[in-house]
N, C-alpha and C positions, 0 to 999 in steps of 0.2 A: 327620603335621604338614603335608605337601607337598600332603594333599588338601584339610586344614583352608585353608591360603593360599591353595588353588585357590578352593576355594568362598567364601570371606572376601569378596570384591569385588561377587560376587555377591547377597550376603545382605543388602550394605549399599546394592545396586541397587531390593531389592523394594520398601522404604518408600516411596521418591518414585517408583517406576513404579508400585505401586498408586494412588498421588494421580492419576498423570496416567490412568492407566486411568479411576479415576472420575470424575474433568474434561474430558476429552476423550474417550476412546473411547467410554464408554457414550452421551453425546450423540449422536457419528459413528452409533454402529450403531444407534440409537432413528431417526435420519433416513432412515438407509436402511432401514431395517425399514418406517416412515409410507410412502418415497418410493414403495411397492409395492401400496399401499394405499388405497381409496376413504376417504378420514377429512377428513369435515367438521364444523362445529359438530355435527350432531345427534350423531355417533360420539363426539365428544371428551363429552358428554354419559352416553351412555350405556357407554360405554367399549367396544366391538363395532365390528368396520369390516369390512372385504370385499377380498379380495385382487384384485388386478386385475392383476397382473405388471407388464407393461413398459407400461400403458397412460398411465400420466402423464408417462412421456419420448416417449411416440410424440406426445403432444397438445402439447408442447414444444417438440418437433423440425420439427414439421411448423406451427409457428403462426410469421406473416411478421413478427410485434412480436417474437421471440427473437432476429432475425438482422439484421432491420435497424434496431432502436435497443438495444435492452436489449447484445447481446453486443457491439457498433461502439461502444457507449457504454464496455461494462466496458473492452475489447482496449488501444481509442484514448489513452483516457483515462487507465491504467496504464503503458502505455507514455513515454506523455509526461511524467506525474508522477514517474516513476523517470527517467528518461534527466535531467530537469533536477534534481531533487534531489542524483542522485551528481553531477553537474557542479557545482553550487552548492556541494553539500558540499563538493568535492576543490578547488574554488577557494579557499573561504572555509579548509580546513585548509592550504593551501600558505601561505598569508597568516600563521595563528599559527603557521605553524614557523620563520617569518621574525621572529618578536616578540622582545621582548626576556621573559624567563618571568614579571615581575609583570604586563607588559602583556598575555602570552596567558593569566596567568591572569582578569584582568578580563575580557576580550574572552571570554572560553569561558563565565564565567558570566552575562554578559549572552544572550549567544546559546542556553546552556541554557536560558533562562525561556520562550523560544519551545518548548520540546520538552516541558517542563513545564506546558506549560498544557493543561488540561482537553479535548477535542476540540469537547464543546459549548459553551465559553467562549470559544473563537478560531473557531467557525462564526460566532454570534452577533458578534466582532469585524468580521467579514469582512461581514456581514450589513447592518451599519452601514455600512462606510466606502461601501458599494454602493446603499444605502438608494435611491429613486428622488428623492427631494424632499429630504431632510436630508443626504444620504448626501457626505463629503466630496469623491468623485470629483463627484457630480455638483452639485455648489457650484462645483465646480473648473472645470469644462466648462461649467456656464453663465456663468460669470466670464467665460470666453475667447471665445464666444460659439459654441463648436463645436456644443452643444445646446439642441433648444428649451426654454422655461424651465419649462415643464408636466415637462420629465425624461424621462429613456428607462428602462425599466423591464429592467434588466439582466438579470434572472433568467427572463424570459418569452423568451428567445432559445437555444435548445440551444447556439451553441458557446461565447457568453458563460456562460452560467451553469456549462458546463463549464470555463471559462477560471477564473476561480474560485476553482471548487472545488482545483483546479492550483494556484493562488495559497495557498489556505490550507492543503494536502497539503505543498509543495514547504516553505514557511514554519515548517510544524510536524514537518519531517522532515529538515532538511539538517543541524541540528544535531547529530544522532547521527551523519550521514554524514562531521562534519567532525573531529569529536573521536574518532571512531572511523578515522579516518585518517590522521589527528595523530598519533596512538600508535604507528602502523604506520611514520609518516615518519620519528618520532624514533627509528628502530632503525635505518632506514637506512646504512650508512657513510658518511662522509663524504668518503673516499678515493673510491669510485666517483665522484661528482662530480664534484671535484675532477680525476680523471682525464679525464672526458669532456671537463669545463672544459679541461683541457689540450690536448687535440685536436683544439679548437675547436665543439665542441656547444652548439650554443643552448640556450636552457631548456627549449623544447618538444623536440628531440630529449632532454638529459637526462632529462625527464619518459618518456617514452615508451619508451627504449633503455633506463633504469636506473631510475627508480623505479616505475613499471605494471608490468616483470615482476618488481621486489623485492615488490609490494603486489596482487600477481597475488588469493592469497587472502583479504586483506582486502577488493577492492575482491569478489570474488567472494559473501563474505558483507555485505556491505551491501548488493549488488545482490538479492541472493534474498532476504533481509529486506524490502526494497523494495515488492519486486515482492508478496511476500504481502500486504504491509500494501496497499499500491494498488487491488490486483484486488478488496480485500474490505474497502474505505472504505463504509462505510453513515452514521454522524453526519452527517456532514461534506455529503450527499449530500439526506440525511431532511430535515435543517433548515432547510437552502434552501427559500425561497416557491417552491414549486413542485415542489419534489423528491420528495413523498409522494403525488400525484397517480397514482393506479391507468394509467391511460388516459395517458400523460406520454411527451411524448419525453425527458426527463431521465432514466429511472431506470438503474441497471446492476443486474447480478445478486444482489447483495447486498439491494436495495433492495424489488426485486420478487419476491423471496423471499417480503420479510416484509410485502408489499400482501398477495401473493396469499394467507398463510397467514393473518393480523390482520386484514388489512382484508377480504380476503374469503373470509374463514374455507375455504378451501381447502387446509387441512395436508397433505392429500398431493401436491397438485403444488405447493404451495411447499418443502414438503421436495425434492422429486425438481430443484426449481431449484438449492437449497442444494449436493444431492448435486454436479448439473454444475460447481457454482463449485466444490465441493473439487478434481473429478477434475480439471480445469482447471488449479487452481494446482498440485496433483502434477506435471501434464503441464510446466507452465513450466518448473517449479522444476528438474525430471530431466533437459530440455532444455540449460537453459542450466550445470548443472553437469557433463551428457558433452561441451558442448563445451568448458569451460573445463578439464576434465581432458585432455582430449584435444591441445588444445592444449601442455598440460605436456607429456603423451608426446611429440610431436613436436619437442619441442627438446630 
């Protein structure tokens, strides 16, 4: 019986780790098996390719568009997207914990429709209000007379068009980050507060001395959720005028993955790119969670 309850956990682990084996790993190890590999149109044809080892990360490594737009694009651009989305979120959930509960529950379902929407349905949004000639910012700025009336062409400037993409990432992501910390706040004591309040602590000291290390693990899983989702934004990124351009200062790793593999039918060195953006987000993701443990140890 003791062995039967031993293994019982186990048994009812294999069903959903075989799905995820065949949803995920088998992809994982099919890229890395290509990334090692000469396989181009004519191979995907014939089904026959040619091992060539490390030669599609050495062409990678050594090429000056990997290091100074594609990976300054992916780094910058994730960083920034996470750092103001948990900020946004942790604003926007300190706000409904101060609601009264019919009004945080209106407020949480308005602001879920932002997280609910489609990724190519809020590009195309963003795509609009940016538009050069129709586009409401620039109706707005020629109104004022800031730009000329011909329009400026938003999307044809790397930090604008990455500015953006920020805009509709932060937009379609703070949502989770807010109601995902909302949950975390309403557990909080109230007595901690209360106490600080007594000893005269501002809000930003309570924040930081009593609720950051009560929400230590929540903020730490919304952060590394973040950060996944950021590093490997592709929609959001394609469907911008201009973001699907081979030859582009616009693109990040995810992007020029799938130029190099689709557009120019290169599956092994867009695999062997894919491969770099996974070992990448493993590397962040291990990063930032020994320092956040590590941080526990020491206190």
């Amino acid at each position: 019986m003791r062995r039967r309850r031993a293994l019982l956990p186990w048994a009812l682990l294999v069903p959903p780790l075989g799905v995820i084996g065949l949803l995920l790993l088998f992809p994982i190890l099919r890229i890395g098996w290509l990334s090692f590999r000469d396989f181009k149109l004519r191979n995907l044809v014939s089904g026959e390719s040619d091992f060539i080892g490390l030669d599609n990360y050495a062409t990678l490594l050594t090429d000056p568009y990997l290091w100074r737009v594609v990976l300054v694009n992916t780094v910058v651009f994730a960083v920034v997207a996470v750092l103001a989305t948990v900020v946004l979120g942790t604003l926007v959930a300190l706000l409904l914990a101060n609601l009264k509960p019919v009004t945080r529950v209106v407020v949480v379902s308005c602001i879920m429709v932002a997280w609910a929407m489609p990724a190519v349905s809020g590009t195309y949004v963003w795509i609009w209000i940016f538009d050069v000639d129709q586009g409401i910012v620039a109706q707005s700025l020629k109104a004022l007379g800031v730009i000329e009336p011909a329009g400026y062409n938003w999307f044809a400037d790397r930090f604008w068009f990455y500015a953006i993409v920020t805009l509709n990432i932060v937009h379609s992501g703070f949502p989770f980050v807010a109601v995902t910390v909302l949950a975390g706040l309403l557990t909080v004591p109230g007595e901690l507060h209360e106490a600080a309040r007594i000893d005269g602590a501002g809000a930003w000291k309570r924040f930081w001395h009593v609720t950051f290390p009560t929400l230590r693990p929540v903020f730490a899983v919304v952060t590394v959720l973040s950060t996944i989702w950021d590093f490997k934004v592709f929609a959001q990124i394609y469907l911008m005028p201009g973001g699907d351009v081979g030859g582009s200062q616009m693109l990040n790793l995810g992007v020029w993955a799938y130029v190099r593999s689709f557009g120019q039918n290169d599956f092994g060195t867009g695999s062997a790119i894919a491969a770099m953006l996974t070992l990448l987000l493993l590397g962040v993701t291990v990063l930032y969670l020994r320092a956040m443990f590590r941080e526990d140890e020491l206190r």
